[in-house]
N, C-alpha and C positions, 0 to 999 in steps of 0.2 A: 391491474393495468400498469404499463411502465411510470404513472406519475403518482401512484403508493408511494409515498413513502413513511422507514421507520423509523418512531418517535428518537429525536436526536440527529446530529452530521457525526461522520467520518472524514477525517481531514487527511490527506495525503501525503503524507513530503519525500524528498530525495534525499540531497546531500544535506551537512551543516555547518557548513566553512569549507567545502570545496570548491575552487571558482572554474575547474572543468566542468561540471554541472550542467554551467550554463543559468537559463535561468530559471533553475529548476531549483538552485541553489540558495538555499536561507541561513545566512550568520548565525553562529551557535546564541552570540547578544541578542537578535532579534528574535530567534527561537523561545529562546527564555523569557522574553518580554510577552511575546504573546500567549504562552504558555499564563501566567501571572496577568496579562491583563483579559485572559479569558476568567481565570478565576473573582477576578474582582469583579467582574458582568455579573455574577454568578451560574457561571459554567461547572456543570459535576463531568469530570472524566471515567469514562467507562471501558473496557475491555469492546474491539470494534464487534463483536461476536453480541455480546449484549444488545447490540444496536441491529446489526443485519438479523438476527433472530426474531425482533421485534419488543424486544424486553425495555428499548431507554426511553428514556422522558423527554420533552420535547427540549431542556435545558444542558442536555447530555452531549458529550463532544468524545469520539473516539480519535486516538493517532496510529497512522498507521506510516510505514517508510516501506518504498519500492527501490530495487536494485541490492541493496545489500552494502552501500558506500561503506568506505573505512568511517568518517564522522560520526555515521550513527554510532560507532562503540564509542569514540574518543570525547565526544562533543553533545549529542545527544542523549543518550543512555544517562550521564552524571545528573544532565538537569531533569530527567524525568524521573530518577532515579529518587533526587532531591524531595519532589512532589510527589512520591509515592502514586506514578501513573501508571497503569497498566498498557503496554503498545505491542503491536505488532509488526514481524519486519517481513518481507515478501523476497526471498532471495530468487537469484538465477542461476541454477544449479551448473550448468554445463563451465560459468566461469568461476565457480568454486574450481568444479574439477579439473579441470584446464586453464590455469594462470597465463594468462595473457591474449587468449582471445576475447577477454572483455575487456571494456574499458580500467584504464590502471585506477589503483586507487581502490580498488574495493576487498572488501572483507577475504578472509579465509575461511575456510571449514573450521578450524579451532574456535577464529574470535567467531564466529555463529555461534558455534557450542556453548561459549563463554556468556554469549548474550541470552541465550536460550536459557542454561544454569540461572542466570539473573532472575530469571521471569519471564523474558520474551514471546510471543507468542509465534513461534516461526508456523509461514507458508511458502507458497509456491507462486514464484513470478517466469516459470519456466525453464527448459533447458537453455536455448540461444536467445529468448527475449523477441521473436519473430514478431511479423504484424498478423495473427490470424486470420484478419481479413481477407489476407494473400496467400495465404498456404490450403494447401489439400487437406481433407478429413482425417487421411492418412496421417500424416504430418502434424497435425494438431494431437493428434491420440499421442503420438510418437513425444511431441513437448509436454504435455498434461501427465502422461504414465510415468515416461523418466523421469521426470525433476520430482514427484512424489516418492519414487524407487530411491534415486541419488540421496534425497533428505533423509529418509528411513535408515538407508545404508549408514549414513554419515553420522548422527544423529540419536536413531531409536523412536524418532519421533515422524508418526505418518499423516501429512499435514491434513486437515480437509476445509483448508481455504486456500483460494487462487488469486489471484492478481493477474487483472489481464494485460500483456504490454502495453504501452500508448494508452488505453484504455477509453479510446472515446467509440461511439457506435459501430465504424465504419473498421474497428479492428477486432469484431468478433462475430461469428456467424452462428447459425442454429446448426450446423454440422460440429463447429467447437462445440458449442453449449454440452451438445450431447455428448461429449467426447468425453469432457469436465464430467460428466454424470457417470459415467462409465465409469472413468479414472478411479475416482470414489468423492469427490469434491463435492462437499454439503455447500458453500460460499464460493461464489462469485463475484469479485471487485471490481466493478468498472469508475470512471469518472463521471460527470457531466451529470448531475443529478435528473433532469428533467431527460435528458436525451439514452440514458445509459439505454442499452440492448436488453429486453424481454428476462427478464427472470435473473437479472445481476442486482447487486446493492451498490448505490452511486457516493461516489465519495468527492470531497470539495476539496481540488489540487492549488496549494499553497507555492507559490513563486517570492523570489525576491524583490518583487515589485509591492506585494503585501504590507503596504505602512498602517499605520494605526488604521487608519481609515477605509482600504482595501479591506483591513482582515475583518473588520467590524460588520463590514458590508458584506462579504462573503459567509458570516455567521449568520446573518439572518438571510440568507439565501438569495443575496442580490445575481451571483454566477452561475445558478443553479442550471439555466439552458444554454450557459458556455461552452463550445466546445472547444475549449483551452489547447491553445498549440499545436493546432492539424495541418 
């Protein structure tokens, strides 16, 4: 049922010292602090695939980062890097391929590759980053096929996990789901742990409002039926 969940959280993030962001946006200082005062809780970090599988422990913590920001090479990657964490990034394929219809600031096809060479575990956060909830079937196949084809192309590498834009219930439907399945998509990343959509794995979206005491609470699942920023 949608309130399974497996052993371990996925944590989400965006930028890390971008303050276009919004408040999506978490300081590379505050990153690294929570990074480090999860391990001192004693938090084991895991690969998010270990988790959505059902392989983690309930003290297991995955990261993942949605959009592709330039920070995550310059700012995030060093301090996980540090920590020898395994993470994954969710790119939007259409503004790799098209510079400047997405928001400025974000990664390129190279530094992808570059991060991916590191270790990264790349997937797919779609071609234009749409709201599924609002688009045709058609059109969902259309975001789900490309952006798997474009990373392959770009790459070598044919993702089979997703990230769903927005990611809370109300931006994905059983006509995507299926479309994801088609695509070739083994994972499905929504938010909102209690509320996510039928057959996705829920992940707990990290903002810069996260002080000691937000993230601590959001580790033991105080936001689990938030629907963060709808």
């Amino acid at each position: 049922t949608r309130r399974e969940m497996p052993g371990g959280r996925i944590l989400c993030y965006h930028s890390d010292g971008q303050p276009e962001c919004g408040v999506n946006d978490v300081t590379p200082g505050r990153f690294r602090h929570q990074i480090e005062l999860a391990l001192r809780l004693g938090y084991r970090f895991v690969s998010a695939d270990t988790i959505a599988e059902g392989n983690g422990e309930a003290w297991d913590l995955a990261i993942t980062f949605d959009d592709g920001w330039r920070s995550v090479l310059e700012a995030a990657e060093p301090i996980l890097r540090d920590h020898g964490i395994p993470w994954t990034l969710f790119v939007v394929s259409g503004w790799l391929d098209r510079p400047g219809t997405g928001p400025a600031g974000v990664l390129s096809w190279r530094e992808v590759e570059a991060l991916a060479s590191a270790g990264a575990e790349i997937g797919s956060h779609s071609v234009t980053h749409p709201d599924f909830g609002r688009i045709s079937a058609e059109r969902a196949a259309e975001e789900l096929e490309g952006s798997r084809r474009a990373i392959a192309a770009r790459l070598g590498i044919r993702p089979d996990s997703f990230a769903i834009p927005l990611g809370q219930s109300a931006n994905w439907t059983p006509d995507a789901a299926r479309a994801a399945r088609q695509a070739g998509y083994r994972t499905v990343y929504a938010q909102a742990v209690e509320t996510r959509p039928l057959g996705t794995i829920g992940r707990s979206l990290v903002t810069h409002f996260d002080n000691d005491l937000v993230f601590g609470a959001l580790l033991k699942g105080a936001y689990d039926a938030w629907e963060e920023w709808t």
